[in-house]
N, C-alpha and C positions, 0 to 999 in steps of 0.2 A: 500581551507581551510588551514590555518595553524596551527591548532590546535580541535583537537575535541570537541564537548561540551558534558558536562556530559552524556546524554546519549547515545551517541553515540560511546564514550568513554565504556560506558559496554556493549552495546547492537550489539553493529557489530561483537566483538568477539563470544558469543554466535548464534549469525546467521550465520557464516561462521564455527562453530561446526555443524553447523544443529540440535541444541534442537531447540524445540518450548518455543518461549517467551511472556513473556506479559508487555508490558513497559508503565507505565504510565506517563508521565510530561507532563507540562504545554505547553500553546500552541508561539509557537516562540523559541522553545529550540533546534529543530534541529532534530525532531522522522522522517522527510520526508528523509533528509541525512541519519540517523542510517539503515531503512530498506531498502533505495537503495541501497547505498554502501554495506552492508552487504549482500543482493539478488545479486547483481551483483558480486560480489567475487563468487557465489555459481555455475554460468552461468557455463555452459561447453560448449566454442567456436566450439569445434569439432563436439556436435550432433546439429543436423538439423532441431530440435524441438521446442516446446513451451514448455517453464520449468520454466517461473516465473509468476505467478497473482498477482499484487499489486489493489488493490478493495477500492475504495471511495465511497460514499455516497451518493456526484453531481457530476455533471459534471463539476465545476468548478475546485471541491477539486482534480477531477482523472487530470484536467490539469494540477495543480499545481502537483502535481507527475508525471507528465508523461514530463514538460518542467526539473524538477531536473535531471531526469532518462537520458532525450535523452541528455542532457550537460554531465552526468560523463561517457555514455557508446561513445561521439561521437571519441575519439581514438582507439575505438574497435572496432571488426566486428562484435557486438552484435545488434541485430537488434531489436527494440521494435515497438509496434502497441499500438493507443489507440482506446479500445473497448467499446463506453460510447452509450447510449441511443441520438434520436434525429437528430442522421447522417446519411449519404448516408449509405444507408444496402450494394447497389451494392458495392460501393467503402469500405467500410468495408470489404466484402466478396476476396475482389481482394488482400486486404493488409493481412489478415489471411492464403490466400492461399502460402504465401510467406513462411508460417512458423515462425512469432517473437519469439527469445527465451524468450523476456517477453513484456506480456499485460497488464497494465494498463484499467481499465476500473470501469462501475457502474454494483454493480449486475445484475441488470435484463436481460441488452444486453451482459453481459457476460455469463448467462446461457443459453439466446435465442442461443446463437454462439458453444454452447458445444455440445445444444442437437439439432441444426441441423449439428451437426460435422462438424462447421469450426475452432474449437478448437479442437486438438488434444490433451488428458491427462493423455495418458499412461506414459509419460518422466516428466509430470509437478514435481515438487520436493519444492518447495517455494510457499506460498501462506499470502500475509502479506493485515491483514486487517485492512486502516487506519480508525481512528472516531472508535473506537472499541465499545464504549457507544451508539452513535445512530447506528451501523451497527446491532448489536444483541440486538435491543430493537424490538418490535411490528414487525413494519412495515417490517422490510428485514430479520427477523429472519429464516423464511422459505425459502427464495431465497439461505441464507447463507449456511443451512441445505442441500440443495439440489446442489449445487455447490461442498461443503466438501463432499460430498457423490460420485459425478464424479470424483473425485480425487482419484490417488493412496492411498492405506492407508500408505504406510510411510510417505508422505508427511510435511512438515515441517511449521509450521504456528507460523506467530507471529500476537499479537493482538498489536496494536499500539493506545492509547487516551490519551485526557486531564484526565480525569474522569474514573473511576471504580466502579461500586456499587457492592454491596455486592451479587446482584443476578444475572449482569453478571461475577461476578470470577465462581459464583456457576454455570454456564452457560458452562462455559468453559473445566467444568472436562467432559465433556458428546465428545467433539470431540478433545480435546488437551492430549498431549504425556506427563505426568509429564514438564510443563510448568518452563522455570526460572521465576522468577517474578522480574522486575528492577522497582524499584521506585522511583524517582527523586521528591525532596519533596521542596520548596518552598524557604529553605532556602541555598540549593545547587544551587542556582542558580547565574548563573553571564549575566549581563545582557548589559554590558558595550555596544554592539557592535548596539543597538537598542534602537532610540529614539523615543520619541512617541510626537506628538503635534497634534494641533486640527486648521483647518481653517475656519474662520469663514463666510459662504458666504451669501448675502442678499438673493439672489433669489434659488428657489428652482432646475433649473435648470441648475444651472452653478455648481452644485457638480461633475459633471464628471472633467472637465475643470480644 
């Protein structure tokens, strides 16, 4: 990076105070940097625990967070596990035993891992949840509920999405600490660094390609 982009720019500061945030901007702005860097500033190299949960939605999205993560902690001795539905359990179990100071993961395999205690969350202190609009809608509302709930109550949470509706802000005073709210609005944006074009391909199988 040589320069921050807007939200990252308000949002790391505020997560390395340890308030609970809620940041909303659009998708390609840079929210997967703002709550790394800022979780990773918060690691304490010394304890031997797990102290950060960053929570996607798929399994794709927890990669795409968990490739940013292991690139800015790989000059550290911060050790990270991804804990996502779909994978070896054994080999999950062997990587958790190790102690990650932070997990990467999809709810449900992350709560399966807490309440057969291969997650330890007496020490966890960070819990950032990306897609914050589909994570506390219907579907994972309760898994959410149930995870914030294994967690220490100091705990520090930031909610990270494109989108915010009016009933999950309202959602949010039920388990968030007096929240900052950052919101990057459409015309804050600079976009210089991302081009966008379209390929046009005859057959329907050569889109990977």
């Amino acid at each position: 990076f040589e320069k921050p982009s807007l939200i990252q720019h308000k949002a790391i500061p505020k997560i390395i105070q340890k308030k609970d945030v809620i940041a909303q901007a659009q998708s390609g702005t840079g929210k997967t940097g703002a709550f790394s860097i800022g979780s990773i500033n918060n690691v304490d190299e010394s304890c031997k625990d797990n102290q950060v949960i960053i929570l996607s939605p798929t399994r794709e999205l927890a990669d795409q967070s968990y490739n940013v993560v292991r690139e800015l902690v790989s000059y550290t001795d911060i050790s990270i596990c991804k804990v996502v539905g779909g994978t070896n359990m054994a080999q999950g179990f062997t990587e958790l035993q190790k102690k990650p100071k932070i997990l990467v993961g999809t709810p449900g395999r992350i709560i399966d891992m807490i309440q057969k205690k291969y997650i330890y969350t007496s020490k966890i202190h960070t819990l950032i949840i990306d897609e914050a609009d589909e994570m506390l809608s219907y579907g994972f509302i309760e898994t959410i509920y149930l995870i914030i709930n294994s967690l220490p109550k100091t705990t520090q949470i930031g909610l990270f999405s494109a989108t915010l509706t009016p009933e999950i802000m309202e959602l949010t005073s039920k388990f968030m600490n007096n929240p900052e709210k950052i919101l990057v609005t459409n015309e804050n944006l600079t976009l210089e660094g991302i081009s966008q074009y379209y390929i046009n391909v005859k057959t329907h199988n050569w889109k990977y390609d």
